[in-house]
C-alpha positions in Angstrom: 136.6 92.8 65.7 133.8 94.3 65.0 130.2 95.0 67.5 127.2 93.3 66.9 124.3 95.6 65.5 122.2 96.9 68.5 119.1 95.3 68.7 116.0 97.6 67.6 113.9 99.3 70.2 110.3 98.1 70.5 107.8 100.1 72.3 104.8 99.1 74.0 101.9 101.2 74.2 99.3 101.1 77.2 95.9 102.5 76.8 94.9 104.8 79.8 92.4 102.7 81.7 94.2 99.0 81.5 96.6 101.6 83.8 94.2 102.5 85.6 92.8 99.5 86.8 95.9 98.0 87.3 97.4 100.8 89.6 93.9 100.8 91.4 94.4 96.8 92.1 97.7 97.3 93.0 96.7 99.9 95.5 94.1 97.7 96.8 96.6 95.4 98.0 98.6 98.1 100.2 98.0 97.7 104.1 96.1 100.8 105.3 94.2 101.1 102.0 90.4 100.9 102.8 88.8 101.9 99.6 89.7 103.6 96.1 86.8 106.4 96.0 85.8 108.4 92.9 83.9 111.4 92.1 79.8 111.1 92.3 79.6 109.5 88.8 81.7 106.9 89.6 80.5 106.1 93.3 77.0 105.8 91.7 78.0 103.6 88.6 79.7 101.4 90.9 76.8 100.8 93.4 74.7 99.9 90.0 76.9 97.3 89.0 79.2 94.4 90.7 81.3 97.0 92.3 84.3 95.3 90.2 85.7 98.3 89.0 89.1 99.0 90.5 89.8 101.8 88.2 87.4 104.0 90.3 89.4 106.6 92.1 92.3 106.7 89.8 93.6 108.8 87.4 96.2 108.3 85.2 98.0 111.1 82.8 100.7 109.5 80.6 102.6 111.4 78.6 104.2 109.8 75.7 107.1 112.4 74.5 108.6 112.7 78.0 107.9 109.2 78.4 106.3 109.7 82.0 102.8 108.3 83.9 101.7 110.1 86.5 99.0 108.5 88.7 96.5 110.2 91.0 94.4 108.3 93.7 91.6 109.0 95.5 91.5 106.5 98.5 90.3 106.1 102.2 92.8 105.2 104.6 92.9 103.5 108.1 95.5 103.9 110.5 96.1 101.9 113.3 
């Protein structure tokens, strides 16, 4: 009896700010989480435009050897 061949590996590559604004909409939808805020740049770009930018506040670091994202967010939280 012989195995069937493995099926080839495909990989899918994500460019940093489509993860970026997704982790800062997903974010958005955590209880607690009042705002994503970014650096002074960003703050002012986004009072200049729609303020439909929900990568503000995030950073994202992927690293495609080890195969690892690491996100950072910036965000103001209420507690109650």
């Amino acid at each position: 009896m012989t195995t069937p061949p493995e099926a080839p590996r495909k990989t899918m590559l994500f460019d940093d700010a489509v993860l970026e604004k997704i982790a800062g909409k997903a974010a958005m939808n955590v209880p607690g989480v009042l705002a994503l805020q970014g650096n002074l740049i960003e703050n002012l770009s986004d009072r200049l435009t729609d303020g439909e930018q929900p990568q503000i506040g995030v950073a994202v670091d992927a690293n495609q050897e080890r195969q690892t994202v690491a996100l950072e967010l910036t965000a103001l939280v209420g507690l109650w």
